[in-house]
PDB file of N, CA, C and O in Angstrom, chain B, residues numbered from 101:
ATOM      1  N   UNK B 101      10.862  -9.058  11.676  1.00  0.00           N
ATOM      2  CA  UNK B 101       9.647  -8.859  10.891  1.00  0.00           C
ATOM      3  C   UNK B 101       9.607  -7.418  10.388  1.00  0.00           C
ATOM      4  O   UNK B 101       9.628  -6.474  11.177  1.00  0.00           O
ATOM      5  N   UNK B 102       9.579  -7.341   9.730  1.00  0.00           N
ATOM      6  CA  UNK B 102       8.994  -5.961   8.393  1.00  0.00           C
ATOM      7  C   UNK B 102       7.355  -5.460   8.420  1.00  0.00           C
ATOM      8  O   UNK B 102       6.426  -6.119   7.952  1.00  0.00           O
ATOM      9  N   UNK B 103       7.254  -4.292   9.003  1.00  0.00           N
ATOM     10  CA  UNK B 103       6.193  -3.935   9.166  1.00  0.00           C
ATOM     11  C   UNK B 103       6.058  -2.724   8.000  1.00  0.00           C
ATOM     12  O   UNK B 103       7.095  -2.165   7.644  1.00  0.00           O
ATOM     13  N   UNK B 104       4.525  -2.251   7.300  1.00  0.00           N
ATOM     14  CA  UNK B 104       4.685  -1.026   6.884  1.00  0.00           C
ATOM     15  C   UNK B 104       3.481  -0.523   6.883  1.00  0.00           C
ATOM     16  O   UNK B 104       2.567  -1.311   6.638  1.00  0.00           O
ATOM     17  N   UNK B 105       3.126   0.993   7.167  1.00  0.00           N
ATOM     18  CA  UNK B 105       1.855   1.963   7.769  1.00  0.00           C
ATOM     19  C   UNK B 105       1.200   1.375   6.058  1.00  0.00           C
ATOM     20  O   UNK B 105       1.625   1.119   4.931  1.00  0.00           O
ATOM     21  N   UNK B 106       0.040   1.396   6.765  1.00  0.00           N
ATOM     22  CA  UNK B 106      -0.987   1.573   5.679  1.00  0.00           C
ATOM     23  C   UNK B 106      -1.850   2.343   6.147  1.00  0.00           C
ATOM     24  O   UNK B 106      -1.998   2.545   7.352  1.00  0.00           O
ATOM     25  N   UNK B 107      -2.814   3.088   4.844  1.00  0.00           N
ATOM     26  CA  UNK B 107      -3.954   3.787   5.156  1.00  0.00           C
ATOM     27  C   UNK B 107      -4.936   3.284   4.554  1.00  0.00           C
ATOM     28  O   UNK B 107      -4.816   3.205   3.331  1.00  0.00           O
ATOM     29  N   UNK B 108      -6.509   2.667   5.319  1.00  0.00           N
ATOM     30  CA  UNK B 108      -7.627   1.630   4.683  1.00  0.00           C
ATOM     31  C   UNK B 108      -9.234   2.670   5.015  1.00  0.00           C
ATOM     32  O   UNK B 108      -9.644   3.394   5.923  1.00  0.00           O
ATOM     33  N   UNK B 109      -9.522   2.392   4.243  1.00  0.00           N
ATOM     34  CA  UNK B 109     -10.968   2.628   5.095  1.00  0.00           C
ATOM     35  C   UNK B 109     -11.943   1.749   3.964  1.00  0.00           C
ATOM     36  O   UNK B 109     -11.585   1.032   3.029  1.00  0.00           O
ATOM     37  N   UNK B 110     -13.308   2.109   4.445  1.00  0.00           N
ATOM     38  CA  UNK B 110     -14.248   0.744   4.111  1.00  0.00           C
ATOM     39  C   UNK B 110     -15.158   2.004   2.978  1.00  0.00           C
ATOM     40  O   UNK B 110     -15.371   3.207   3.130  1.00  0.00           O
ATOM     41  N   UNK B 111     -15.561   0.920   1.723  1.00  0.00           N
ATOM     42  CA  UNK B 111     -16.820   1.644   1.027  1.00  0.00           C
ATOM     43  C   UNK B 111     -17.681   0.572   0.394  1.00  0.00           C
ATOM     44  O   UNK B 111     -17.582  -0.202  -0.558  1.00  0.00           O
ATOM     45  N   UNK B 112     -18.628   0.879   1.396  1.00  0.00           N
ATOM     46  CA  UNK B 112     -20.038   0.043   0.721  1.00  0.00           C
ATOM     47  C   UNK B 112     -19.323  -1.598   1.320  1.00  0.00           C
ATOM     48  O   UNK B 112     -18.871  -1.644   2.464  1.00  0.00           O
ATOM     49  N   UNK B 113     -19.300  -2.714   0.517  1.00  0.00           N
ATOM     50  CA  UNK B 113     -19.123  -3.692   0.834  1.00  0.00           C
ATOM     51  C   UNK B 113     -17.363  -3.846   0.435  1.00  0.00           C
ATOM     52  O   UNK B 113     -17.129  -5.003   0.087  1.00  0.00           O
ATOM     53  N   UNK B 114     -16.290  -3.079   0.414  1.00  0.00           N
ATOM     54  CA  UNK B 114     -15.181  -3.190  -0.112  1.00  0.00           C
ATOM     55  C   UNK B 114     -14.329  -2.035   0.740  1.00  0.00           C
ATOM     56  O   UNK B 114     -14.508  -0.829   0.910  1.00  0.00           O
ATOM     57  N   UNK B 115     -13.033  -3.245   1.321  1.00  0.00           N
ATOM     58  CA  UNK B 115     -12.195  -2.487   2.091  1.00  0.00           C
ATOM     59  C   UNK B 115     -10.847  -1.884   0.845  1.00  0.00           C
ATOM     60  O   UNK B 115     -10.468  -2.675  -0.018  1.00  0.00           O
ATOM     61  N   UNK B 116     -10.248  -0.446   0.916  1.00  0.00           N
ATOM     62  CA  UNK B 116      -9.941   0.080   0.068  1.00  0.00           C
ATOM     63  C   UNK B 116      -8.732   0.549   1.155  1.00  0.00           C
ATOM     64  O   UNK B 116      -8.925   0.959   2.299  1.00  0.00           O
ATOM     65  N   UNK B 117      -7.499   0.382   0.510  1.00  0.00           N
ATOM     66  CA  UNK B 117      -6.540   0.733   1.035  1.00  0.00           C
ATOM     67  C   UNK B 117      -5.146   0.919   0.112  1.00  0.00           C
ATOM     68  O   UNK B 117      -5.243   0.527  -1.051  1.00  0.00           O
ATOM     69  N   UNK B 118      -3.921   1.457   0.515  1.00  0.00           N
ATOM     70  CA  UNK B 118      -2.460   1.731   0.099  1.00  0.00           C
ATOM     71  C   UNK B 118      -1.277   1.788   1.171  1.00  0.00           C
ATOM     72  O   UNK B 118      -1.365   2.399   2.236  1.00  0.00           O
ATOM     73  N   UNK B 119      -0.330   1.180   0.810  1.00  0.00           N
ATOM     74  CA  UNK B 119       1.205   1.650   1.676  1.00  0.00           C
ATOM     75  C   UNK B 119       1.246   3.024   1.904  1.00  0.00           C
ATOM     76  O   UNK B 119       0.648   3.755   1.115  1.00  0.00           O
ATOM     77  N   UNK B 120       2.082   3.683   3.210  1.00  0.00           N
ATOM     78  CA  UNK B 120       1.789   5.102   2.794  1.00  0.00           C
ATOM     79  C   UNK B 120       2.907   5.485   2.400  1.00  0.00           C
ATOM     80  O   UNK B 120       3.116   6.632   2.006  1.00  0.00           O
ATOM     81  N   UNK B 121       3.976   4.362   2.467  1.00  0.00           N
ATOM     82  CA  UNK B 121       5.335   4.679   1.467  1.00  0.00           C
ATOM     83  C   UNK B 121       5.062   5.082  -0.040  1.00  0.00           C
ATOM     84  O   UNK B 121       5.582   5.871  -0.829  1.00  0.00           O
ATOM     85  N   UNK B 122       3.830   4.032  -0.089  1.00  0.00           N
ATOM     86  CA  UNK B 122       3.301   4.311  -1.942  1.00  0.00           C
ATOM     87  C   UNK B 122       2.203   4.568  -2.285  1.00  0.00           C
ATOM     88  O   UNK B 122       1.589   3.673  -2.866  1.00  0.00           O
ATOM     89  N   UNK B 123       1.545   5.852  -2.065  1.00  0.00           N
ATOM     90  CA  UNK B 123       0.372   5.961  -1.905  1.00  0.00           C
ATOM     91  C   UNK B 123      -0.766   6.183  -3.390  1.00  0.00           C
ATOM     92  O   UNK B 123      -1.929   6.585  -3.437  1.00  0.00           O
ATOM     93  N   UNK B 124       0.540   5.548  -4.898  1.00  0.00           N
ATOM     94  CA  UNK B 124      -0.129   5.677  -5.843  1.00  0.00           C
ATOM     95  C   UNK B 124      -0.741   4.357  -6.123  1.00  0.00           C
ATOM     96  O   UNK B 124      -1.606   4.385  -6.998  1.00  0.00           O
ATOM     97  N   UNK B 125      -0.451   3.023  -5.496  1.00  0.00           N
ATOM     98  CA  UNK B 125      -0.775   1.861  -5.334  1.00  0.00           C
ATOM     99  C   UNK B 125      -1.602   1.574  -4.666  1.00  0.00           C
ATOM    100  O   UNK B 125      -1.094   1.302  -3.578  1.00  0.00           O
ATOM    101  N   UNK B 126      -3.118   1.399  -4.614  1.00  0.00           N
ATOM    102  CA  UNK B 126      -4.073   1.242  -4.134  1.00  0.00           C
ATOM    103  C   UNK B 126      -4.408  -0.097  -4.076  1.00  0.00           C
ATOM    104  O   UNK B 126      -3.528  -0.756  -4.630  1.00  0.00           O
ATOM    105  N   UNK B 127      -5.659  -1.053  -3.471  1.00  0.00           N
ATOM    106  CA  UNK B 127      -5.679  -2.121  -3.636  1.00  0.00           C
ATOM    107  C   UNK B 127      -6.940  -2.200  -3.050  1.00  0.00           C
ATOM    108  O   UNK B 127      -6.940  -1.359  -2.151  1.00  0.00           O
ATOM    109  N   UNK B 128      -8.093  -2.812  -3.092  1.00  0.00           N
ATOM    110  CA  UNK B 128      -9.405  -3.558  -2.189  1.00  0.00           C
ATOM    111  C   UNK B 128      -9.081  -4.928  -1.997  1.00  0.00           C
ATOM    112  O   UNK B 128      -8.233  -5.630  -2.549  1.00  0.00           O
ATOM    113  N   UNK B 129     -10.311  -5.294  -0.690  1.00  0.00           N
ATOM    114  CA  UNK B 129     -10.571  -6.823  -0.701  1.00  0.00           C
ATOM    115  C   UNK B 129     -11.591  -7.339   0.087  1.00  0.00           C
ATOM    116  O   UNK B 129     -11.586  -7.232   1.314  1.00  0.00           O
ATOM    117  N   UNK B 130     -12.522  -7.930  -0.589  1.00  0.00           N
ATOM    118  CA  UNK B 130     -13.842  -8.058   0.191  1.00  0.00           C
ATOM    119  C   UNK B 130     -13.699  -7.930   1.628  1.00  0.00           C
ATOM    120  O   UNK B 130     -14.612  -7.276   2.131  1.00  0.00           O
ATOM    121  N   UNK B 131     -12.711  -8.416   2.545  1.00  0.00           N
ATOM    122  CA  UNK B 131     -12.443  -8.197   4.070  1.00  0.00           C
ATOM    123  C   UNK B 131     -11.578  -7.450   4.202  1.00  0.00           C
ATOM    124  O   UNK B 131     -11.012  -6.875   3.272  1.00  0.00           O
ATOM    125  N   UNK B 132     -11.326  -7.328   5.380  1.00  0.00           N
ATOM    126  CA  UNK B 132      -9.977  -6.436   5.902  1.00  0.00           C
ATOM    127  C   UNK B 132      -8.911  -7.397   6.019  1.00  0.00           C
ATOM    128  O   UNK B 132      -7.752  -6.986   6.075  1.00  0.00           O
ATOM    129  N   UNK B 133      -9.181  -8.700   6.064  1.00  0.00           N
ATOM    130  CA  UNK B 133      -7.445  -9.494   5.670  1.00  0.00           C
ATOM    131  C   UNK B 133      -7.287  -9.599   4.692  1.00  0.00           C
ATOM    132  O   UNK B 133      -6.127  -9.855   4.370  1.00  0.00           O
ATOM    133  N   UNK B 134      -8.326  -9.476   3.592  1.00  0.00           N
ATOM    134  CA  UNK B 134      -8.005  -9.833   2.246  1.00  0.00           C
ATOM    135  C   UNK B 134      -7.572  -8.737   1.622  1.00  0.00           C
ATOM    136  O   UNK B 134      -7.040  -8.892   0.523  1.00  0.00           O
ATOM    137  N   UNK B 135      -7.696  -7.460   2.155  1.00  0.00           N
ATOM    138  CA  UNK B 135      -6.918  -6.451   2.036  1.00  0.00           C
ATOM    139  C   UNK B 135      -5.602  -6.127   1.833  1.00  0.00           C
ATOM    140  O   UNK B 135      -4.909  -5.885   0.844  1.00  0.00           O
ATOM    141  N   UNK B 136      -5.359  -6.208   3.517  1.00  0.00           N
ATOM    142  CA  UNK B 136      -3.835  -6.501   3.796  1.00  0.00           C
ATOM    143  C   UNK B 136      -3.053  -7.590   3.084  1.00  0.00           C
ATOM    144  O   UNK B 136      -1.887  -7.336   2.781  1.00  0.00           O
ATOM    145  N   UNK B 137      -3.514  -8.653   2.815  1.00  0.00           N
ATOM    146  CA  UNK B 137      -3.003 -10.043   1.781  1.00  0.00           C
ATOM    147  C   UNK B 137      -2.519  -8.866   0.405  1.00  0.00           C
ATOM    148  O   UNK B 137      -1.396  -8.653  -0.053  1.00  0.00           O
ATOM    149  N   UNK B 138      -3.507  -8.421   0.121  1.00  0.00           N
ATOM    150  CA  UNK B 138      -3.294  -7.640  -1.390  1.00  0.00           C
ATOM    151  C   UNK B 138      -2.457  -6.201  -1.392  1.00  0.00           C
ATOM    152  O   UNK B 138      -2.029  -5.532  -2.332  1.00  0.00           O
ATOM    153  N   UNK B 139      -2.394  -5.979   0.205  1.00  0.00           N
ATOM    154  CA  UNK B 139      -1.403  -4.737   0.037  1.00  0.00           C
ATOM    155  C   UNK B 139       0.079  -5.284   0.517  1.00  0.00           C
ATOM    156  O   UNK B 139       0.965  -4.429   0.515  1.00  0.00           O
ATOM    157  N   UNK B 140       0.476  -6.747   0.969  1.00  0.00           N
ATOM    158  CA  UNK B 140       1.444  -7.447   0.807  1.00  0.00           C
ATOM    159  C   UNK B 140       1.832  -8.026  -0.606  1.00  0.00           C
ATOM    160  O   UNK B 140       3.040  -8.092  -0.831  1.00  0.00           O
ATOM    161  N   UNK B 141       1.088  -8.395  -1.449  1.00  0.00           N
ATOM    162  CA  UNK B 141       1.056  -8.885  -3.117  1.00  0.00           C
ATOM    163  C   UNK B 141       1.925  -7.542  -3.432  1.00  0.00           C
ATOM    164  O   UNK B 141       3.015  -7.632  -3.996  1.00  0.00           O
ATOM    165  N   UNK B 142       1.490  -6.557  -3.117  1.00  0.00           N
ATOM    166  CA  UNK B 142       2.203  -4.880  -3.861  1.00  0.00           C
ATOM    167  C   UNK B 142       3.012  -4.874  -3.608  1.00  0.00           C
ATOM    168  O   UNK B 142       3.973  -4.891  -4.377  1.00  0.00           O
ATOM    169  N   UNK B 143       3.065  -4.847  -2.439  1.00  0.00           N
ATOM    170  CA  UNK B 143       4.343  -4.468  -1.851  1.00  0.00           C
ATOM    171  C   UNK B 143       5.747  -5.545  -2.077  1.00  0.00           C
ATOM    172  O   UNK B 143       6.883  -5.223  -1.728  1.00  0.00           O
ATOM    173  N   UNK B 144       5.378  -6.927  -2.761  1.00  0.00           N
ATOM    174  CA  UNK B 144       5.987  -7.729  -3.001  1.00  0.00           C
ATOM    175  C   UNK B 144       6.667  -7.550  -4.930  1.00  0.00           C
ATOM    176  O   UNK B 144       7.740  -7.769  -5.492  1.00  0.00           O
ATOM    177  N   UNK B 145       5.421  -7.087  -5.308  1.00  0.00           N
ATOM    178  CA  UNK B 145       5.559  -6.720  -6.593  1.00  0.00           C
ATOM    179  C   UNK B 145       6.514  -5.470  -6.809  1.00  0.00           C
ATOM    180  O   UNK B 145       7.393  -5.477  -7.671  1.00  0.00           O
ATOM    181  N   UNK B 146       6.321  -4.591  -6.118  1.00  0.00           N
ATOM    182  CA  UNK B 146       7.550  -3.072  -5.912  1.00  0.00           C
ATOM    183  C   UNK B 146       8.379  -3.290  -5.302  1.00  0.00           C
ATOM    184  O   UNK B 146       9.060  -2.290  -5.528  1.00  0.00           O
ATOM    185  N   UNK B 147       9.201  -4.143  -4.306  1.00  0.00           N
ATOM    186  CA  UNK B 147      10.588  -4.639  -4.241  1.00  0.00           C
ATOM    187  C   UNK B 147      10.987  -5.559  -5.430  1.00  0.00           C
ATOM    188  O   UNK B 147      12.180  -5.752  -5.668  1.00  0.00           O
ATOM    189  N   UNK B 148      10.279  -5.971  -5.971  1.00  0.00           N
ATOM    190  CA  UNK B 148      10.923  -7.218  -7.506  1.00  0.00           C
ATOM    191  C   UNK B 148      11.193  -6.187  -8.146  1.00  0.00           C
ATOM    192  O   UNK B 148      12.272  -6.428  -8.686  1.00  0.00           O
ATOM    193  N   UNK B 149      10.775  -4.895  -8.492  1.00  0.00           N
ATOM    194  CA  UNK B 149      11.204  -4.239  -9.662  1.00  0.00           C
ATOM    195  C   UNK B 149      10.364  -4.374 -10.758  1.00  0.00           C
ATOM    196  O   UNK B 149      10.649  -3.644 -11.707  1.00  0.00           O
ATOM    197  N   UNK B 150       9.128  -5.321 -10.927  1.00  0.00           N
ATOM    198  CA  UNK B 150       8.867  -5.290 -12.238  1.00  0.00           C
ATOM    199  C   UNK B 150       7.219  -4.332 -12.017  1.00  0.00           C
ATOM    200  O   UNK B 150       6.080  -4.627 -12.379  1.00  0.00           O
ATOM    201  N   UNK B 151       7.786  -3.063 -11.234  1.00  0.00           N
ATOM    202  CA  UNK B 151       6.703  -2.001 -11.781  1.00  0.00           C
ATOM    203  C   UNK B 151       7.813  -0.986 -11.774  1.00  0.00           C
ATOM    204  O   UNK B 151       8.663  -0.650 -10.949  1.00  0.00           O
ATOM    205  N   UNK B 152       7.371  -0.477 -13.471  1.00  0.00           N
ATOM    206  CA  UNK B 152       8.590   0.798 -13.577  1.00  0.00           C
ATOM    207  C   UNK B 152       8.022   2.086 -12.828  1.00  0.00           C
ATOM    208  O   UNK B 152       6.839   2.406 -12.715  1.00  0.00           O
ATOM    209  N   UNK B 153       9.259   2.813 -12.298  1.00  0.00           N
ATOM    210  CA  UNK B 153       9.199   4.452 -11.966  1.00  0.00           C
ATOM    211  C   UNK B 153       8.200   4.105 -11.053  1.00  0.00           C
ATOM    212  O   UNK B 153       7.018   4.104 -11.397  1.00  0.00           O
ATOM    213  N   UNK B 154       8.630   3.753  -9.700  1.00  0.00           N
ATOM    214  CA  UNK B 154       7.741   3.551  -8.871  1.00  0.00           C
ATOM    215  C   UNK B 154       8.152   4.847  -7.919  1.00  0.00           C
ATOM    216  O   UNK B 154       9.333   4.960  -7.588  1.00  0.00           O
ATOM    217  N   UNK B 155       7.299   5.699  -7.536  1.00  0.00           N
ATOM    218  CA  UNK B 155       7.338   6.829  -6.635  1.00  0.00           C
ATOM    219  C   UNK B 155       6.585   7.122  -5.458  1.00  0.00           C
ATOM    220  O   UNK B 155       5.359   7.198  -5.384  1.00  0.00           O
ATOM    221  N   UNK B 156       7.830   7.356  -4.095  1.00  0.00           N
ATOM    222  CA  UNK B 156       7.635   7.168  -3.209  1.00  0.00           C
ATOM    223  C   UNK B 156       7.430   8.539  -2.133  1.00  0.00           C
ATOM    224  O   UNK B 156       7.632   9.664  -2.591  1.00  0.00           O
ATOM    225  N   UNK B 157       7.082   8.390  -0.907  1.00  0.00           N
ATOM    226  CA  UNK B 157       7.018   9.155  -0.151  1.00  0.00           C
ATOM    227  C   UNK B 157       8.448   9.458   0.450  1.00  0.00           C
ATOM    228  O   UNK B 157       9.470   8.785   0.318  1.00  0.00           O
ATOM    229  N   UNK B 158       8.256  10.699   1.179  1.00  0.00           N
ATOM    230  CA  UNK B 158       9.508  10.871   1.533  1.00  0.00           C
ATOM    231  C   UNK B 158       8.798  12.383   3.042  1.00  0.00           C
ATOM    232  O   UNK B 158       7.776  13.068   3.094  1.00  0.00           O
ATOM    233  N   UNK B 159      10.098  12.243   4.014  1.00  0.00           N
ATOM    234  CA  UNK B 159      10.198  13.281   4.529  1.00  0.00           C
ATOM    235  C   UNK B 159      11.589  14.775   4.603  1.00  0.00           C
ATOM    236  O   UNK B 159      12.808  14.889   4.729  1.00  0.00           O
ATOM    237  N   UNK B 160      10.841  15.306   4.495  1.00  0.00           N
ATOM    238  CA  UNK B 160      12.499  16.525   4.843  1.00  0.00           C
ATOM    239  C   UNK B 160      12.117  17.239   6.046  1.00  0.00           C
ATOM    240  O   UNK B 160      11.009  17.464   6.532  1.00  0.00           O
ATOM    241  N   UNK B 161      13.478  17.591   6.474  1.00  0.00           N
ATOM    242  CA  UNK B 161      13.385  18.595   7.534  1.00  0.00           C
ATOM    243  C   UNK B 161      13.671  20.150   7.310  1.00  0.00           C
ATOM    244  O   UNK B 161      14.743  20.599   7.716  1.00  0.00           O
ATOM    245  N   UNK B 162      13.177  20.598   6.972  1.00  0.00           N
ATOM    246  CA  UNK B 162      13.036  22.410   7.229  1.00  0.00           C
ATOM    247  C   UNK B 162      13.281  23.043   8.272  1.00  0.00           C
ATOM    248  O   UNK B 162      12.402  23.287   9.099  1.00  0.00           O
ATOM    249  N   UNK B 163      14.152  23.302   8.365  1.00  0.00           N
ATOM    250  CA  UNK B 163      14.931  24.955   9.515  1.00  0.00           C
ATOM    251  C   UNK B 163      14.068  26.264   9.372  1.00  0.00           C
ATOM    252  O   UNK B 163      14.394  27.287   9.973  1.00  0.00           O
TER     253      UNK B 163
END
């Protein structure tokens, strides 16, 4: 199974969240599963390829 961090929080009546691989891809959903459902839709849509110049997070290490 394929897991990936997300970051969500709640406003007003709408849960608001993103991958934190892709944190220019945002998504709501009246619940918190309907959320996650819609930050799986993305995340399904940015492995197909058909969103151009998709830009991602990254880490480096500094000495």
């Amino acid at each position: 199974m394929n897991t990936k961090e997300f970051v969500y929080w709640q406003e007003e009546n709408m849960w608001i969240g993103f991958l934190k691989e892709y944190p220019d891809y945002w998504t709501q959903g009246y619940t918190f599963e309907e959320l996650k459902d819609n930050l799986k839709d993305i995340f399904a849509e940015i492995i197909s390829g058909t969103i151009p110049n998709i830009r991602k997070t990254g880490e480096l290490e500094i000495a």
